[in-house]
N, C-alpha and C positions, 0 to 999 in steps of 0.2 A: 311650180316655176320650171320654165324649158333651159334648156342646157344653153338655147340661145343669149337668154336672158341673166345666166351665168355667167355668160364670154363675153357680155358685155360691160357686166357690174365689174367684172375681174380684169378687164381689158381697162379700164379707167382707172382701176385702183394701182397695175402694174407700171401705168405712164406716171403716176404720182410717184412711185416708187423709185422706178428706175430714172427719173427727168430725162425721157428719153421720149422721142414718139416713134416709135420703131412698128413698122407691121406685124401684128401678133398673128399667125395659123396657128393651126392643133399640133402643126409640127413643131413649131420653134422651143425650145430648148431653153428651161430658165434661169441655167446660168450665162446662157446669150443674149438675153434679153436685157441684160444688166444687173440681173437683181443677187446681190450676195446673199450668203446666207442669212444674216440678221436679215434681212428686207423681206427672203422668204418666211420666216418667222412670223413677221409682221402680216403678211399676205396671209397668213393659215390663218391667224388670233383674229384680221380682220373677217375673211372668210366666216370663223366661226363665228361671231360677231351677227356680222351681216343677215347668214343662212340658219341661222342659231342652230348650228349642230354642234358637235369635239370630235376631231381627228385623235386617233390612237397616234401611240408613239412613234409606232412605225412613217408614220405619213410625217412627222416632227425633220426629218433628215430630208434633205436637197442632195440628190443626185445627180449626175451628168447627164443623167438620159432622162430625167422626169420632163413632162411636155405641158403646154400649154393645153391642149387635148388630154391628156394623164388628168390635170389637176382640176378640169370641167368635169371629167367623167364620176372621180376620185368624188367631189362634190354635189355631183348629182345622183352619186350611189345614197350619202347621205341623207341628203334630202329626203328621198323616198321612202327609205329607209325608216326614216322622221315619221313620216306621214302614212 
């Protein structure tokens, strides 16, 4: 799966989340995007879900700086990883 195809699964999950249709880039910022932290939550569980990986604990905490680009890459390390 391409990190494109990521940003897109993760870009539709994020407008559900936040009911927002806001332009998502790699820069934007996910507590800008609207999503608190239960939502993020929810976005990792789906993620894992989704990409059938598990994020360590670390990746569990929403920080100010985490990106929409952060959290593609974050999942696309997985994957591979997977595979």
């Amino acid at each position: 799966m391409s990190k494109e195809e990521i940003s897109l699964i993760l870009n539709k999950e994020i407008h559900v989340l936040a009911q927002n249709d806001i332009n998502l880039t790699d820069a934007s910022k996910m507590k800008e995007v609207g999503l608190n932290s239960i939502d993020f939550v929810k976005l990792l569980v789906f993620s894992e879900d989704k990409f059938d990986i598990t994020f360590s604990d670390d990746d569990l905490v929403i920080s100010d700086e985490i990106t929409f680009g952060d959290l593609i890459n974050k999942i696309d390390k997985y994957v591979v990883e997977k595979n």
